[in-house]
N, C-alpha and C positions, 0 to 999 in steps of 0.2 A: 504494500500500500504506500504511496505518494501522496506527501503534503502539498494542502495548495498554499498559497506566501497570505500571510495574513493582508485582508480585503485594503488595496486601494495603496498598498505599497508596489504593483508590478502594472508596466503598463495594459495590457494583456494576460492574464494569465490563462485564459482558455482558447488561445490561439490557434492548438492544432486541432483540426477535424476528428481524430480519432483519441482514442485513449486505454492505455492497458489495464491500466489500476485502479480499485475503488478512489472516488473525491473524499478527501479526509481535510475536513476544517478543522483546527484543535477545539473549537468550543463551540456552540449559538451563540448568535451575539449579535445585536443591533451598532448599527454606526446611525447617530441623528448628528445632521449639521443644522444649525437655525445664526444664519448669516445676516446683518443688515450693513448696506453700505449708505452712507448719506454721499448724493451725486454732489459732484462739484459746480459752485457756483456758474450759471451760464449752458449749463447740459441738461439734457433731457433724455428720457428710453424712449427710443424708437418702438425695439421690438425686444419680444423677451419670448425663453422656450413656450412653446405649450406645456401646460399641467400634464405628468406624465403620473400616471399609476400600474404595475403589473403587480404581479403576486401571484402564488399559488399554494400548496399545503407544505411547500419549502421552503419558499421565499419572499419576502415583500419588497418593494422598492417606491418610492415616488418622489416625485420634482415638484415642485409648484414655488415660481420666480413671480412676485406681484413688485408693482408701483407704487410708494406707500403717500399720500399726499404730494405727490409728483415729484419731491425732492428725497425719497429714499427706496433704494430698494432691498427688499425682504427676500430671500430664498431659503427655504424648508426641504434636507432632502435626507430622505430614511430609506436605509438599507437591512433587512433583517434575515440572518439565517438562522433556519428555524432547528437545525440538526447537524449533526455532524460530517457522519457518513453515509456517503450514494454510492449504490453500485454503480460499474461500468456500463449500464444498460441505459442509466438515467445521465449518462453524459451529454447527449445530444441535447436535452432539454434543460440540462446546468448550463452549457455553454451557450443554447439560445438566450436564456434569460442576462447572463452576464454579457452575453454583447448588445442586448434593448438597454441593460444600465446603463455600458459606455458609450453610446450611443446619446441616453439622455445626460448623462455627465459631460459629453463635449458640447453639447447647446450652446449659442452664445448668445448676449444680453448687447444689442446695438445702441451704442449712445450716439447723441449729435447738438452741438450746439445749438441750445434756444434761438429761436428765430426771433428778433425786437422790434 
């Protein structure tokens, strides 16, 4: 059996197509971020990701980037695994779910100077 690198330290880590070994997490464990950044004077968000949620009896994930009084913005994003070890059988559906994360992880938040 083969560890995988604890969540959100490798860029990738379900990259190859196949795999020989049970998925071994050392623990369940949630990662929550709740980020707020105050925009700088004279900027504004253009665009920001859409609200992202998956989940299944494994995993949970969601995004949700809002505007907060048009001078800050808020993003909330929860990761959660729910067990440890997956068979080799359940690899194709570990590694879809972790590439919909990184996927909603690279989003990007468009600023642009206020218009006067």
């Amino acid at each position: 059996m083969s560890r995988c690198p604890p969540l959100g330290t490798e860029q990738h880590p379900f990259r190859h197509a196949q795999r020989k070994f049970p998925v071994y997490f050392p623990y369940p464990r949630r990662e929550f971020n709740d980020i707020g950044v105050s925009l700088p004077a004279g900027m504004t968000v253009d665009t920001t990701p859409v609200p992202l949620r998956n989940g299944d009896e494994n995993f949970d994930y969601s995004l949700v980037c809002v505007v907060e009084n048009g001078t800050k913005l808020h993003t909330q994003r929860d990761l959660v695994v729910k067990k440890s070890i997956f068979p080799v059988a359940q690899y194709t559906a570990i590694k879809s779910f972790f590439d919909r994360v990184r996927t909603g992880d690279e989003e990007q938040v468009v600023l642009s100077a206020a218009k006067k």
